[in-house]
C-alpha positions, 0 to 999 in steps of 0.5 A, a space after each residue: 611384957 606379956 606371958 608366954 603360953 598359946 594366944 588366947 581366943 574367943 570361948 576358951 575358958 576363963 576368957 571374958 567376952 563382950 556380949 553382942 550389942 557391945 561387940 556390934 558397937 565395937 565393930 561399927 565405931 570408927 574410931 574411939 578414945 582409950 585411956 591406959 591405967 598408967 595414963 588415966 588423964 590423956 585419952 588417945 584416939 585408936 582404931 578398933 575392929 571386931 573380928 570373929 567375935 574377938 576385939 581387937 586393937 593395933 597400934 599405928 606407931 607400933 611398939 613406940 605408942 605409948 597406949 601400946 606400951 601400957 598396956 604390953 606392961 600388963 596395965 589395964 584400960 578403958 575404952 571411951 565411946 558414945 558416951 560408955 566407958 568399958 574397962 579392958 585388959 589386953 593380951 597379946 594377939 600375935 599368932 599368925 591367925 590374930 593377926 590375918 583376922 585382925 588386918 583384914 577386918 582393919 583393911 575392910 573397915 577403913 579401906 575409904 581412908 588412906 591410912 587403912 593400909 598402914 595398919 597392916 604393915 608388916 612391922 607393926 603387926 606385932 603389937 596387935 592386942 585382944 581386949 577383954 571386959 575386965 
């Protein structure tokens, strides 16, 4: 699965970015289409958020979606939306400051949904991902 070492975060070095229309796309979408490298021809529709400039991803059937396990394998991605494709690469996201940021943003963004608080249950918080442009 994914190398050990401190979780990365947005402006350390060697960290790739998206720039800031990209990140505001992100952070308006409600939902986008992700295609793993491993699976290129079944697209699945996730949740995304943007927090604190950092993307980031969660999946709902925890460490059982297949998306989420391509990519915990070190596969890469692509994001499908508006008519974009964006190549991803993910990275583990499960520090204890990730994982608040990314579960609030997950709960502001898509409180109208009853769904919303299923995407901060505790046994999914784990398989919450970074993703970077490649």
């Amino acid at each position: 699965m994914f190398g050990g070492g401190p979780p990365r975060r947005a402006g350390d070095q060697g960290m790739a970015n998206f720039d800031a229309d990209t990140l505001r796309e992100l952070g308006d979408l409600r939902e986008l289409r992700i295609r793993t490298g491993k699976h290129p021809k079944t697209g699945v529709v996730i949740w995304i958020v943007v927090a604190d400039d950092e993307v980031f991803v969660r999946s709902w059937l925890g460490a059982r979606g297949r998306w989420y396990r391509d990519l915990a394998a070190g596969g890469p991605a692509t994001l499908e939306f508006a008519g974009r494709r964006i190549e991803v690469q993910a990275f583990p996201a499960n520090d204890d400051s990730s994982v608040a940021r990314a579960s609030a943003e997950f709960l502001r963004k898509y409180q109208p949904s009853s769904h919303a608080r299923e995407m901060a249950r505790s046994e999914i918080l784990s398989t919450t991902l970074r993703l970077e442009p490649r």
